[in-house]
N, C-alpha and C positions, 0 to 999 in steps of 0.2 A: 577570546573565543576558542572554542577546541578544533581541533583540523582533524574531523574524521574521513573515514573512507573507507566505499566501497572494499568488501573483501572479493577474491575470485569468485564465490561462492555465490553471493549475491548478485555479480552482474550477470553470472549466468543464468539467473531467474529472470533476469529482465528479455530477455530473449524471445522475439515473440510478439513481445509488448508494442504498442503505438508506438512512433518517437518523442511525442509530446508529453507522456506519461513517464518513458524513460528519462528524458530531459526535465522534468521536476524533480524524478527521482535525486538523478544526481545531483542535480544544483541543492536540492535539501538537506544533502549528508553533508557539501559545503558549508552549511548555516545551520545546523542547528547546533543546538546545548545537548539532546540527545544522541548519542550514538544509535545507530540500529542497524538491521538487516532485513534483507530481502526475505520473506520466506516463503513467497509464491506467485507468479504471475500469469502468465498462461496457461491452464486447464484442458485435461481431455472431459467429454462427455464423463465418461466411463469413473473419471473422479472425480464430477460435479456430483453423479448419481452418489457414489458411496458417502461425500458430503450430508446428501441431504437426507440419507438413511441415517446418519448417523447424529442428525439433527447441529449438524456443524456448520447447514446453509439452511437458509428456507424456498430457496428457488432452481428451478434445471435452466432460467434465463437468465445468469450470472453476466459480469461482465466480464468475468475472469475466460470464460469460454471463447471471445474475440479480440485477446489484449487489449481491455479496455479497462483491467483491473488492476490492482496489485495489492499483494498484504503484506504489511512492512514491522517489524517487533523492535521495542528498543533493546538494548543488547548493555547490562549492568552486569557489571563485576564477572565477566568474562562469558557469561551465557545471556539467554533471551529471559526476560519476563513477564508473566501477564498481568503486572502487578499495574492498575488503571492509572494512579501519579505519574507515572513514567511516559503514559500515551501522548498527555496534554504539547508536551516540548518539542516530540515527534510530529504532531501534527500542525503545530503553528510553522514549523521548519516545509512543512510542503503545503502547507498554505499558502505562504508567502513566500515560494518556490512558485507559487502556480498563480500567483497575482504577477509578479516579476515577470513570466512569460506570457502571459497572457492564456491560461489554459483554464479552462473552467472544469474545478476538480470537487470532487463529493466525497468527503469523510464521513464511512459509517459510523464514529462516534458521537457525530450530530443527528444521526438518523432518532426517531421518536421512538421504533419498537426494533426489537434484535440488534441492540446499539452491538456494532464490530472495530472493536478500536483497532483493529490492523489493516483494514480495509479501508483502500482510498481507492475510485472512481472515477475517470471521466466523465462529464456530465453527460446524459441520454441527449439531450434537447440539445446538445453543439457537436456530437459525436455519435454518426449511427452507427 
């Protein structure tokens, strides 16, 4: 299995965040087959708005606004992708990151409408 890891970059997006969110974070760049990066986790107001002007969110009740969010990209052949193949490896890695800890976590690529493959969640109902 590959031994990825946190860049500086990335832990510094975690900043902010739960520690329970951070703590899947890590433990998922331990296990997974993807590489990735951090590329957002705690929000101001003021950038949730320009998000949803720009139709980049659909909501100003993020969870990214109380660290309770983070959006994570895989990271192939030296840069990020949005390419969807790539999400699936990422997200089983903090899935089972987040069964491991016990953290009840929500992947916007399971969501039914505005599927967000970089978007993972703590759940609303174990985490206000």
């Amino acid at each position: 299995m590959p031994n990825y890891r946190l860049s500086n970059k990335s832990k510094s997006k975690l900043v902010g965040l739960h520690p329970d969110l951070v703590a899947v974070v890590e433990r998922a760049i331990k296990i997974t087959k993807q590489d990735f990066s951090v590329l957002e986790g705690l929000r101001t107001k003021e950038r949730q708005r320009m998000l949803l002007r720009t139709g980049k969110s659909t909501t100003m009740n993020s969870r990214h606004l109380t660290g309770h969010a983070v959006d994570i990209a895989p990271y192939v052949k030296g840069s990020i992708s949005w390419d969807w193949k790539y999400y699936y490896a990422m997200a089983d890695a903090m899935k089972q990151a987040a069964k491991e800890l016990g953290v009840a976590l929500e992947w916007g690529g399971d969501w039914k409408s505005f599927k967000d493959g970089p978007h993972f969640q703590l759940s609303r109902s174990k985490y206000k």
